[in-house]
C-alpha positions in Angstrom: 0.0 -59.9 4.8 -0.8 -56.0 4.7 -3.9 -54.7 2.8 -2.9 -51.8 0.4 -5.1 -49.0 -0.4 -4.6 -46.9 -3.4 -5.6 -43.4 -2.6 -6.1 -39.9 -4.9 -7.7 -41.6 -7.8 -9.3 -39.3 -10.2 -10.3 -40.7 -13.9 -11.9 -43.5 -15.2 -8.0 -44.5 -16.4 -6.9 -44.9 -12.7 -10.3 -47.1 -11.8 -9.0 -49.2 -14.9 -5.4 -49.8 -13.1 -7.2 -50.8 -9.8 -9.4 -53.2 -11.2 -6.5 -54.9 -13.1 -4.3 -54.9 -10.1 -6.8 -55.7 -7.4 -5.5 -53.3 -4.1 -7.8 -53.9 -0.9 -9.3 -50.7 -0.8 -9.4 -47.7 -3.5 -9.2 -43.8 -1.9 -11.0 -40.5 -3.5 -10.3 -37.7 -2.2 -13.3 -35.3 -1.9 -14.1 -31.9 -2.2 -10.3 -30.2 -1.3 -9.3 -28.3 -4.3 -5.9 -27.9 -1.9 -5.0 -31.1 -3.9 -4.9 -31.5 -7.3 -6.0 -35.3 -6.5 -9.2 -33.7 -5.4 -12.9 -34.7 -7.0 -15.9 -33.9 -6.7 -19.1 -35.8 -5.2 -20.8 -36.2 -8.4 -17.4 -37.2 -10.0 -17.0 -40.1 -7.0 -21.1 -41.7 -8.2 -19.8 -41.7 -11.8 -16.3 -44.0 -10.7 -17.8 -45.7 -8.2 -19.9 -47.8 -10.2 -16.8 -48.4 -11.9 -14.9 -50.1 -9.6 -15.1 -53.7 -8.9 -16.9 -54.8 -6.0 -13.9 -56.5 -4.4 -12.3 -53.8 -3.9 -13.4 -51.1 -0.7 -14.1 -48.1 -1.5 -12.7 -45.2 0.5 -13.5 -41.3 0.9 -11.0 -38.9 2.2 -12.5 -35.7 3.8 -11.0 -33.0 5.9 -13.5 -30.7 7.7 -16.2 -31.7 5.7 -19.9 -31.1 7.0 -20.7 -34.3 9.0 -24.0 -34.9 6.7 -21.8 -34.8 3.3 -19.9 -37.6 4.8 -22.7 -39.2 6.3 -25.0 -38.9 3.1 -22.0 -40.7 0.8 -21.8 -43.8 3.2 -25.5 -44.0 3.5 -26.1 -43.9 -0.2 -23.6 -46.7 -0.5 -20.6 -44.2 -2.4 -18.0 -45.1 -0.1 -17.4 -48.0 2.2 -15.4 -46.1 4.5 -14.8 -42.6 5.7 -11.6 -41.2 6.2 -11.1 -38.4 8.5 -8.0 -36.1 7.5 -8.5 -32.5 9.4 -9.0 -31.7 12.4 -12.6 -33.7 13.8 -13.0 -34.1 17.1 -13.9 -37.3 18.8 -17.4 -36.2 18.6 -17.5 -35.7 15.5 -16.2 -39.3 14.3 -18.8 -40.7 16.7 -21.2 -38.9 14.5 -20.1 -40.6 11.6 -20.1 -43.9 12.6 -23.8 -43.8 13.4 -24.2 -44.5 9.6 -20.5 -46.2 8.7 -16.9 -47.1 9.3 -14.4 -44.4 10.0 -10.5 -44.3 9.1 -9.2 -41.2 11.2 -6.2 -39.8 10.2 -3.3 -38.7 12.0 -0.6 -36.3 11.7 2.6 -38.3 13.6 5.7 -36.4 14.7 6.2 -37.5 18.0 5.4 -39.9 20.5 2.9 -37.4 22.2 1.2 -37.4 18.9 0.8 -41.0 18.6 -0.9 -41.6 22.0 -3.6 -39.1 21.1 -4.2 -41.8 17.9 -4.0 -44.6 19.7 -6.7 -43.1 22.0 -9.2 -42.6 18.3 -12.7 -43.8 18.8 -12.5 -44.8 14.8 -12.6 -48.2 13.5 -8.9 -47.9 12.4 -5.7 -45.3 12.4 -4.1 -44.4 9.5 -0.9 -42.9 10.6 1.2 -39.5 8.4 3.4 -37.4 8.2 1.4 -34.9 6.6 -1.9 -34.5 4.6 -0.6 -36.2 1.8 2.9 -34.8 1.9 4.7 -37.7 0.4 6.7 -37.6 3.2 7.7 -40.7 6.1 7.7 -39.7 9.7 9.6 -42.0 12.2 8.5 -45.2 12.1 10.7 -46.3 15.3 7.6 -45.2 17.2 5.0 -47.5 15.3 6.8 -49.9 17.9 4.4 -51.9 20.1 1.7 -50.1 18.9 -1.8 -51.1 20.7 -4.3 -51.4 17.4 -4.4 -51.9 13.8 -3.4 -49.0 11.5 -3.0 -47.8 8.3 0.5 -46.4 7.4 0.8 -43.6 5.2 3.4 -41.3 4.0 6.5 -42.1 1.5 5.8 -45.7 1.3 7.9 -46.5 -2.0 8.9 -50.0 -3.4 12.4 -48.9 -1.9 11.2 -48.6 1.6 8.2 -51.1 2.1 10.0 -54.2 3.3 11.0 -52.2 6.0 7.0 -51.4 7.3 7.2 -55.5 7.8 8.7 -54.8 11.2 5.9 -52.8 12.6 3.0 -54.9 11.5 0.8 -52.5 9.6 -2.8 -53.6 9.1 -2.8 -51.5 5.9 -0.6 -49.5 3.3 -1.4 -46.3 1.8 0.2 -44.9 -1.0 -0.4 -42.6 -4.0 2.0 -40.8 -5.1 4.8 -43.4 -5.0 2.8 -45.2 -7.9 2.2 -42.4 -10.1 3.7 -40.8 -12.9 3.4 -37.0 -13.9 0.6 -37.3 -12.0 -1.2 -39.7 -13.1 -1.7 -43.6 -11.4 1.3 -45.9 -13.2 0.6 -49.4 -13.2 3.5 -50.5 -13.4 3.8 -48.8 -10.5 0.9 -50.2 -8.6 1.5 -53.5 -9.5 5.1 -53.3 -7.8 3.8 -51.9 -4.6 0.5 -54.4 -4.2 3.3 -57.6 -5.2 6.1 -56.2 -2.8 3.1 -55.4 -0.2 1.8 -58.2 0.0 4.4 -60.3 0.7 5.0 -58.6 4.2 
């Protein structure tokens, strides 16, 4: 049965949707205005305390200063860091002196899936993009080595199809949102068909 995490949650509305529909893990992502998903650190303490303590909570950085990430986990904000730019291996070995780390991977080709597989993190999460929306080719999730998260057009259309390559996890956000906003409807559709794979 695959986890689901619920990622780019941004207002006390969203927390209320999670905590209805129980996902595994919740995801904020911090401090990249590139996203319109994007909060702020102060804005993650206020909805943290929100969430229910079942459910993991997860912060998404890309090229953030190691002792931002590091202060979140140590202060008990986030449960787990994820890694979305471009840190090097050294850099996630950093992190982990204080907490788990998800490292994120842009996959393309096969070339680019060996250098994930090779991640010091505690777990993969596998993309197309930084968020894009968009699936890569998931014949080369085949045989993979290690638990991973899969991320990247996941849709209630398309999920019982990740059942062939085992994921650990599933990410999704936009897929269970509407004009922006977290649907939970939506939600409720992905965590039910997800977790029947």
């Amino acid at each position: 049965m695959a986890k689901i995490k619920i990622c780019g949650c941004r207002s006390e509305a969203d927390i209320a949707i999670v905590n209805e529909t129980k996902p595994d893990y919740v995801g904020f992502i911090l401090n990249y205005p590139k996203s319109f998903r994007s909060i702020s650190i102060d804005t993650l303490k206020q909805l943290k305390h929100k969430v229910d303590a079942s459910i993991q909570v997860v912060g998404v950085f890309v090229d953030e200063k190691a002792e931002i990430v590091q202060q979140c986990l140590e202060q008990g904000w986030i449960d787990y860091a994820q890694l979305h730019g471009h840190e090097s291996q050294r850099y996630v070995k950093e992190i982990q002196k204080v907490g788990k780390v998800i490292q994120a991977f842009q996959i393309r080709t096969q070339a680019d899936m060996n250098l994930a597989i090779q991640s010091c993190a505690d777990y993969i999460l596998l993309d197309q993009g930084k968020g894009s929306g968009q699936s890569f080719d998931w014949s080369l999730l085949e045989n993979l080595s290690r638990p991973f998260f899969l991320a990247g057009g996941i849709d209630e259309k398309n999920i019982i199809q990740t059942q062939k390559y085992h994921p650990y996890a599933l990410d999704v956000s936009s897929a269970v949102e509407t004009n922006r906003c977290k649907d939970k409807k939506k939600v409720e559709e992905i965590i039910r068909k997800g977790r029947t794979i």
